[in-house]
N, C-alpha and C positions, 0 to 999 in steps of 0.2 A: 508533621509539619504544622499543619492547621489553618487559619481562613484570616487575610490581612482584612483591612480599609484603610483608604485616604482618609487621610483628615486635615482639611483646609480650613488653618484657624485663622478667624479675622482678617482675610482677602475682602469679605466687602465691607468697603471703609470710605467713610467721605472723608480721610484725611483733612479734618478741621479740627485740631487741637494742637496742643504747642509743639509737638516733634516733629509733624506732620512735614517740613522742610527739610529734617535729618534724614525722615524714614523714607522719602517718595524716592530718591537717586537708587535706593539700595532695593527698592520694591520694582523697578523700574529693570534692573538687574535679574531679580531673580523672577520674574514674572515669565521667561520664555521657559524655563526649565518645569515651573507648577506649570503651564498648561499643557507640555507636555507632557506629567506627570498626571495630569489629567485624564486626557486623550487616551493615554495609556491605562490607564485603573478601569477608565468605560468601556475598552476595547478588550480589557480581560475581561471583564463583569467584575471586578472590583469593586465594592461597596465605597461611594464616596459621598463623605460627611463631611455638612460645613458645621465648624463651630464658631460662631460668630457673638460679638459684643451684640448687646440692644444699644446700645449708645444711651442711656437712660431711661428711655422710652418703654415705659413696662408694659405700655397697651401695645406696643407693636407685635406684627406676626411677620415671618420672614419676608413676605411680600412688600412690605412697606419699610422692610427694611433695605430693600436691593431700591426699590421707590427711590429713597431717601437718597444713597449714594451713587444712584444713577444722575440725579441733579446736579450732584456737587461737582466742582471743580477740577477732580479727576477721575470723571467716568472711566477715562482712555486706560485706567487699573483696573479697573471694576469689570467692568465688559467682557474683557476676555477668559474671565473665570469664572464665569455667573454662572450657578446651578442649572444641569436640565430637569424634565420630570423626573427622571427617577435620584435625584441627588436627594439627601436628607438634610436635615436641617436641625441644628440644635442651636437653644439661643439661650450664650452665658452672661455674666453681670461680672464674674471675676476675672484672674488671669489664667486661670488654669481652666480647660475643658471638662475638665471631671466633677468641680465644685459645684455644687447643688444643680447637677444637669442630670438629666436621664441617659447619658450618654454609658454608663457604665452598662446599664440594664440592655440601653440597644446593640450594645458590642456581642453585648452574650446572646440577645437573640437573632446577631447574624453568623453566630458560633467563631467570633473573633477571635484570636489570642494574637494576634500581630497588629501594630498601629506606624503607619508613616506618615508622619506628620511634618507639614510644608506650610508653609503662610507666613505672618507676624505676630509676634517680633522676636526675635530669635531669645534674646538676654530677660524677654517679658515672660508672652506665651505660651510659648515653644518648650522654654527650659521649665517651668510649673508644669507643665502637660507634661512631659518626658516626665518629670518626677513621679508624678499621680501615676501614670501609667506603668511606669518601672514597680512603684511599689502595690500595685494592680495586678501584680505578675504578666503583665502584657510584655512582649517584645517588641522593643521599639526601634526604630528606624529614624533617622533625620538625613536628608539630602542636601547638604551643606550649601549647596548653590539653589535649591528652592527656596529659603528662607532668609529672610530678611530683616536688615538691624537699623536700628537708630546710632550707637555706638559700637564702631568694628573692635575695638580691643573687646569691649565686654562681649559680645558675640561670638568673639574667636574663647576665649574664655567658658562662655557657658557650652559650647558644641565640645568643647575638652572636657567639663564636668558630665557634660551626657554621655558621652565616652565610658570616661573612665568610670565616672561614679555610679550610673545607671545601668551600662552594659548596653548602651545604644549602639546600633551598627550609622555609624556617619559616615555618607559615600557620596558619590556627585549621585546626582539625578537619573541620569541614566543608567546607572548602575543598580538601581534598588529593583529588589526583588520582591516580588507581591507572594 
């Protein structure tokens, strides 16, 4: 079978850019299901990894980045999934989690081959990281109601190319198996 991790992309977000009104209804949604997805990955020993934007900021280190979106306008997102000590942290610049990140090297030395991945945005993200990972030969997982969309046709759209194209297991939340 082999050894899963969460992977929470792009939850900490000061939601200050132009979709940011699209995205927060749909973040706001799926936000009870990751933390319980959370809870649950901690409570197995679960390896849970945030992969997160720098938001351009290339001197920053994850600390000043939770900083940053702690101030902003919708902590009340942020807050409830904020990393403990033992969460990891990787910080990307594109939309895919795997591009020029150390994240493939750290999968392998937590003896990974399984990735569920929860956060935003589902049609951005989510669907690049499923890809990378698909052809990573990782098995991938997406929990339909922990992720979140700026547009729900494209969303419902790329959760079907993860599907079919990738060999994603897409399940509600509660349903995923670590």
């Amino acid at each position: 079978m082999g050894n899963s991790a969460l992977i929470v992309i792009d939850m900490i977000n000061t939601y200050d850019h132009p979709d940011a009104d699209l995205l927060v209804p749909s973040v706001r949604s799926a936000l009870p299901p990751i933390e319980r997805l959370i809870d649950r990955a901690r409570s197995e020993h679960v390896p849970v990894v945030y992969a997160n934007d720098n938001f351009g900021q290339w001197r920053s280190h994850h600390g000043e980045i939770i900083e940053r979106t702690l101030a902003g306008k919708n902590a009340e997102l942020v807050e409830p999934v904020l990393p403990d000590d033992d969460s990891l942290f990787v910080v990307k610049a594109r939309h895919s989690i795997f591009y020029e990140t150390p994240l493939t090297y750290l999968l392998s030395q937590l003896g990974a081959d399984h990735v569920v991945l929860c956060g935003q945005v589902t049609e951005q993200c989510v669907l690049y990281s499923a890809l990378d990972a698909h052809i990573r030969h990782l098995r991938v997982t997406v929990p339909r109601d922990a992720v979140a969309h700026i547009h729900s046709d494209l969303a419902d759209a790329a959760l079907r190319m993860m599907e079919r194209n990738m060999g994603a297991a897409v399940v509600g939340a509660d349903d995923v198996s670590f």
